[in-house]
N, C-alpha and C positions, 0 to 999 in steps of 0.2 A: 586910092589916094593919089594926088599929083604924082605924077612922078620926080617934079621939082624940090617938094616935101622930099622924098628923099634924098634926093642928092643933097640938096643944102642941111637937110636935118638929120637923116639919118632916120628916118622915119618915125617910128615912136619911141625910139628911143632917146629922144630928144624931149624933155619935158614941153617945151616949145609949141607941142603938139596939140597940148590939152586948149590953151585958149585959142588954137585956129579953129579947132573942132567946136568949141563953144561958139564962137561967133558966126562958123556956118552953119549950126543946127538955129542957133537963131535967128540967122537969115532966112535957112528952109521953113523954121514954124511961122515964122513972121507970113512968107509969102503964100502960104500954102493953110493956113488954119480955117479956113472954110471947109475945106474937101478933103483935110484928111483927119479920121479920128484916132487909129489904131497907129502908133510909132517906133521902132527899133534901133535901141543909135547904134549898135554892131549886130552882124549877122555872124552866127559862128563862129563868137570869140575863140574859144576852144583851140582854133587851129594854129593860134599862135604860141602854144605849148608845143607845136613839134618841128622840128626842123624845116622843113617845105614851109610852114606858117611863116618865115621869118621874110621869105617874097609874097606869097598871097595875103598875109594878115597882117604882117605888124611892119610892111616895107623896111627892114633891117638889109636887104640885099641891093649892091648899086652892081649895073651892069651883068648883070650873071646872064649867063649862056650854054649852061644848062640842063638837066635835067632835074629837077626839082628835088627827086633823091640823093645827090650829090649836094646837097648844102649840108653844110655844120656849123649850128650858132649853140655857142654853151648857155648852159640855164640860166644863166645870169641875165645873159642879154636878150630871151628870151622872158624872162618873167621881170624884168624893170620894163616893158615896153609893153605887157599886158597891165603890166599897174600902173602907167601914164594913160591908156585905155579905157579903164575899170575908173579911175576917177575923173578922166573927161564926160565918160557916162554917167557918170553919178549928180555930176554938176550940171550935165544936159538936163535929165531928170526933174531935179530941182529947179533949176529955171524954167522946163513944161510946165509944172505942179504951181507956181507960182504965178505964171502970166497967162496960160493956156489950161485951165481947168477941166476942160470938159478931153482935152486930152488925155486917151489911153496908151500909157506907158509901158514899156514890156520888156522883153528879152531875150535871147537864145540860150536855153542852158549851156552850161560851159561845167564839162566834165574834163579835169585836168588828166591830161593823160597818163599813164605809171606802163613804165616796161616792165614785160610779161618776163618773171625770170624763178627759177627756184632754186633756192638757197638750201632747201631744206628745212628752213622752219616755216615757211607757209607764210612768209609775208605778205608777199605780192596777195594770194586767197586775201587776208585779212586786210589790204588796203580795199581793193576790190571793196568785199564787203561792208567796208566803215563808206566808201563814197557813197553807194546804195543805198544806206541808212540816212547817210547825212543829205541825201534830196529827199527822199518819204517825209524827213521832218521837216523842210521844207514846205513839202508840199502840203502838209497838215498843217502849219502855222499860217500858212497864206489862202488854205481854201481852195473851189477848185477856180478861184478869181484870180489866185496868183499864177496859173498858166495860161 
């Protein structure tokens, strides 16, 4: 991302975001829909569920200096700046599908991440488990076309 976008927006945390991103993937398909067929609007959503994401992913950090382990952004600000994300993609999507059919649309799985902790009633086990279930059914309802 810019790093302008940051500073003046705050990165994705700014709803702001979602129509700059729409009018540069429309610009990229516009200029580019000859020679390219396969398209991803985010690589590695995912990383913006953990701390470090909030400079790599979702430009939530201005100035920082240093160490990528040393950030703390609360969930809050962390998950409204993947869900400005999740539906600038979803509108990208839709406008491919629309104008550029022969376009293949795709994704990076994005496995939310959950700290490893035990309580003693097996939580953390059973979120684990219900994620793993809930991509299988995924992956069943989309076929192996939907990877």
């Amino acid at each position: 991302m810019p790093y302008h976008l940051v500073e003046k927006y705050n990165g994705w945390a700014s709803r702001e975001l979602i129509g700059f991103f729409e009018k540069y993937c429309q610009t990229v398909f516009d200029r580019y829909q000859d020679k390219v067929e396969f398209w991803l609007t985010f690589n590695e959503i995912n990383c913006g569920t953990m701390d470090m994401g909030a400079m790599m992913e979702t430009g939530l950090i201005q100035g920082f200096e240093g160490p990528a382990s040393d950030i703390k952004i609360t969930a809050q600000q962390r998950y409204q700046a993947l869900h400005h994300q999740f539906v600038a993609s979803g509108r990208v999507v839709r406008y491919a599908h629309e104008h550029y059919p022969q376009f293949k649309m795709g994704n990076m799985d994005c496995f939310i991440h959950v700290d490893k902790y035990d309580d003693g009633t097996g939580t953390y086990e059973r979120r684990r488990k219900d994620s793993f279930v809930a991509y299988q059914k995924i992956i069943e309802s989309n076929g192996a076309e939907g990877l």
